[in-house]
C-alpha positions in Angstrom: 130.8 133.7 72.3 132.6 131.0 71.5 131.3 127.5 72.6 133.6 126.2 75.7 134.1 122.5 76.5 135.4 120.1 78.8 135.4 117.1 79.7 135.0 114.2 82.6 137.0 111.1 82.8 137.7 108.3 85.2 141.3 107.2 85.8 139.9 103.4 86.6 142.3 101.3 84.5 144.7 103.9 84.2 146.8 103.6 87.7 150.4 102.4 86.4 150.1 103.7 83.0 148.9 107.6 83.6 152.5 108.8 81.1 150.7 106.7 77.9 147.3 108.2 78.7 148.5 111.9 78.6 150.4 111.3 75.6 147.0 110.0 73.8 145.4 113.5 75.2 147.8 116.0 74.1 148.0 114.2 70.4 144.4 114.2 70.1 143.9 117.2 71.5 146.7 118.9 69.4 145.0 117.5 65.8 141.8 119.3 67.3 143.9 123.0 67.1 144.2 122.5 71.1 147.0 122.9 73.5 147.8 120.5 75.8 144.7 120.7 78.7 144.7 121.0 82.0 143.8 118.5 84.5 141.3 118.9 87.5 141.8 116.7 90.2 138.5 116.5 91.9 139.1 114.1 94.6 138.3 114.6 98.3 141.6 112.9 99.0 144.2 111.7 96.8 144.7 108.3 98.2 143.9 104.7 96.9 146.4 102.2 95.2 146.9 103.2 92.2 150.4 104.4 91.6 150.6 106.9 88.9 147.1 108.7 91.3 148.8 108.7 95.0 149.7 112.1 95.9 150.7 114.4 93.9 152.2 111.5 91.1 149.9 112.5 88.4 150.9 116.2 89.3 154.2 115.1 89.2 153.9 113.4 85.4 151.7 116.1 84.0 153.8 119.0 85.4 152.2 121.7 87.8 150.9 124.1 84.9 148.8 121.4 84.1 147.3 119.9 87.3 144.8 121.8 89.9 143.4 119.7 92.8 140.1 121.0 93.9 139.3 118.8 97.0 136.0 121.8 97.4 134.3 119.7 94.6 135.4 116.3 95.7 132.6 114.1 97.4 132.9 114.3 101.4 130.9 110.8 101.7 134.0 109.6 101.5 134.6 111.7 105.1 131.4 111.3 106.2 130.6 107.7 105.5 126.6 108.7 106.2 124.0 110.4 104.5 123.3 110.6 100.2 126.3 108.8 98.2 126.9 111.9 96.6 128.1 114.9 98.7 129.7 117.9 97.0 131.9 119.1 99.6 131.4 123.1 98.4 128.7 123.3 95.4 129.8 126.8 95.4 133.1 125.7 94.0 132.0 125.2 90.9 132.1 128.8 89.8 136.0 129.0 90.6 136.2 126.1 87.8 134.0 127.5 85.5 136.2 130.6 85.8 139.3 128.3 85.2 137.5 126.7 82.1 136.9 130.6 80.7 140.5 131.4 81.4 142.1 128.6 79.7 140.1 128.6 76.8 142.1 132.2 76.2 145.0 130.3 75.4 143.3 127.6 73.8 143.4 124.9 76.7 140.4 122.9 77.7 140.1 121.2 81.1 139.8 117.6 81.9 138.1 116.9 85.2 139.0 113.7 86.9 138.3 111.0 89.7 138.4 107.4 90.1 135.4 106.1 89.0 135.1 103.8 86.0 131.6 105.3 85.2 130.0 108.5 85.0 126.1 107.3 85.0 124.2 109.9 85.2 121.5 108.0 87.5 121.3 104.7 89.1 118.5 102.8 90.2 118.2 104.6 93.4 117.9 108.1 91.6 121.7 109.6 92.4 124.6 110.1 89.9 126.8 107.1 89.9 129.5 109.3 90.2 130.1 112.6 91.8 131.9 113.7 88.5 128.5 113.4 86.8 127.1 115.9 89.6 130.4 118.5 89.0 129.6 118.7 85.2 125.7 119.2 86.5 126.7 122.3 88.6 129.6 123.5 86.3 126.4 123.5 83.8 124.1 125.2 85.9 126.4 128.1 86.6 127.3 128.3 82.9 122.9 129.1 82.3 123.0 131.7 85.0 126.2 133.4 83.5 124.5 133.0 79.9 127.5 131.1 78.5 127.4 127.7 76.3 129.4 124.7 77.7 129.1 121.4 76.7 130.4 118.7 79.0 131.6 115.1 77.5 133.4 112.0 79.0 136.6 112.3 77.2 137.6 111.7 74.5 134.1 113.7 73.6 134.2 112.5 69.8 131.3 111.7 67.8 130.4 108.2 68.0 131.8 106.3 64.4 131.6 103.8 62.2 134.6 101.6 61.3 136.0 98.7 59.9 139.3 96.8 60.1 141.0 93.8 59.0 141.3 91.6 62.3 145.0 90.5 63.0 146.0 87.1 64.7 145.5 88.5 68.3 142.5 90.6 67.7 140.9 87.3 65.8 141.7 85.3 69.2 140.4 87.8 71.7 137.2 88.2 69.5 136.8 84.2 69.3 136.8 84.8 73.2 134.1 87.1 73.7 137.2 89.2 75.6 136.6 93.0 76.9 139.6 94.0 75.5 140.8 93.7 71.9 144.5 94.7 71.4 145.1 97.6 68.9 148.8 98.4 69.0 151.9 98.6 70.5 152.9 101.2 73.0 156.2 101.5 71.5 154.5 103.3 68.8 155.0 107.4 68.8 151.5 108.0 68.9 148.6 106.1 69.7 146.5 103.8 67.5 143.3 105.7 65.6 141.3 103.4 67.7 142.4 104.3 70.7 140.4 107.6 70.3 137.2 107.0 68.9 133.8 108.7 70.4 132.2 106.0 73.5 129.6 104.0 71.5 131.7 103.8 68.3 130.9 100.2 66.2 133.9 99.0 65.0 133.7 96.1 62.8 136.3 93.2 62.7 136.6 91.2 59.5 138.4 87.4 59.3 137.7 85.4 56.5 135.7 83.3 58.7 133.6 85.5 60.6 132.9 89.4 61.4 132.4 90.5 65.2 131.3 94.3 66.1 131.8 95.8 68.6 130.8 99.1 70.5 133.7 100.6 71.9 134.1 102.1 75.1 137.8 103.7 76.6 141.1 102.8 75.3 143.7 101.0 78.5 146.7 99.6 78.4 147.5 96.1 78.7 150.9 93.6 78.2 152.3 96.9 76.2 149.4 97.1 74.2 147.1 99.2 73.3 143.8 97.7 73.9 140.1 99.1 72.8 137.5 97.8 75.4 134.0 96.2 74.4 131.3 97.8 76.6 129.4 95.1 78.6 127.2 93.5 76.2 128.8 95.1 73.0 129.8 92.5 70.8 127.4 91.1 68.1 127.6 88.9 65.3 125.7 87.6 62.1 122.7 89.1 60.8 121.7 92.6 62.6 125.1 93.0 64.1 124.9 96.5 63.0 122.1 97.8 64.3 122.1 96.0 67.3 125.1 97.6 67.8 124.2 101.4 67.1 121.5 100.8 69.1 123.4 99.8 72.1 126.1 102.7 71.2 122.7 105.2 71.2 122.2 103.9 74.8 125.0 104.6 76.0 124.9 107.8 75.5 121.8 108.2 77.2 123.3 107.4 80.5 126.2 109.5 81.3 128.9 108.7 78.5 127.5 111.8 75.6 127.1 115.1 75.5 125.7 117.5 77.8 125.5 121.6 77.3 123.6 124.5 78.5 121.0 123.9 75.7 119.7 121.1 77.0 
């Protein structure tokens, strides 16, 4: 059978500006041979501050073909306020969205699973998932063995991490010179969004000035000022001599911890 994939992703960053992310998906998604996915809300409650996230808004941009909230596989701590940080309301549940992943995949539509959190480690110092995403894709795994089916699960965008290099303009020179997180890559005005803006978590891009050359490892892409912006990863911007491998080896790491590929064969 076909492999099956799908992927995780955190809407932190993204609460006023939901419309420009789903425009990135469905273009990178359509140069992969893909329809436009589906998103799974997996939220206990769909509350918090962010706009575009209240409610049913992001049902409301995305259309409601495209949106399914399971609140089964949201984390009840948030209830419960006692016990492990991470409580899977209905671990059960997980076999209705492995049958949703199987159904769409007829038609050529992968699922995108989504919460609030920034960061999908898969385990902090005190042993649990930093994110009860992390522990969905774990039982949406599990019941993919039992069923004998191959699934890999990836934080979106789910690309291999890459290698690049780019000219630095006047503003990306003066946020590099900064040290900033976030390095503007294009307008929004544009019709689709920069390359950038979809490259793999732990990609090295590499800036060149005629004075200097900063690389970065790249994490998400977020909005800023109508920009496009490509965030560093904490600690992902090196300089002079070994700036390569220092970054490819902090890339690598990332990976490690919650942010690459997981499937049934491993």
């Amino acid at each position: 059978m076909t492999k099956l994939k799908a992927f995780t992703w955190g809407y932190w960053g993204w609460g006023s500006e939901a419309e420009h992310f789903v425009r990135a998906v469905d273009f990178l998604e359509k140069k992969r041979g893909f329809l436009p996915p589906i998103f799974v809300d997996l939220r206990f409650a769909r509350g918090g501050r962010a706009a575009n996230f209240k409610g049913t808004s992001f049902r409301d941009i995305v259309g409601n073909r495209r949106y399914a909230w399971m609140p089964q596989l949201g984390n009840q701590r948030i209830k419960s306020k006692k016990g492990k940080p991470i409580q899977i309301a209905d671990p059960g549940a997980a076999e209705g969205l492995l049958d949703l992943i199987l159904d769409k995949a007829k038609t050529r539509r992968r699922i995108i699973m989504f919460c609030a959190c920034e960061e999908p480690i898969l385990k902090m110092d005190d042993g649990f998932p930093g994110c009860h995403r992390v522990e969905v894709a774990t039982l949406l795994l599990r019941a993919a063995r039992k069923r004998g089916l191959t699934l890999e699960m990836s934080e979106w965008p789910g690309e291999t991490p890459t290698s690049v290099r780019v000219k630095a303009n006047h503003m990306q020179e003066k946020a590099l010179s900064r040290h900033a997180r976030y390095i503007p890559i294009g307008s929004t005005d544009a019709r689709r969004p920069p390359s950038l803006a979809v490259l793999g978590w732990g990609s090295r891009v590499r800036f060149d000035t005629p004075q200097a050359q900063w690389t970065v490892v790249s994490g998400p892409p977020s909005i800023g000022k109508n920009s496009w912006r490509l965030q560093v990863v904490h600690d992902g911007m090196f300089t002079g001599k070994g700036a390569a491998a220092a970054a490819r080896k902090r890339g690598a790491s990332l990976l490690k911890i919650g942010y690459g590929p997981r499937s049934t064969s491993r």
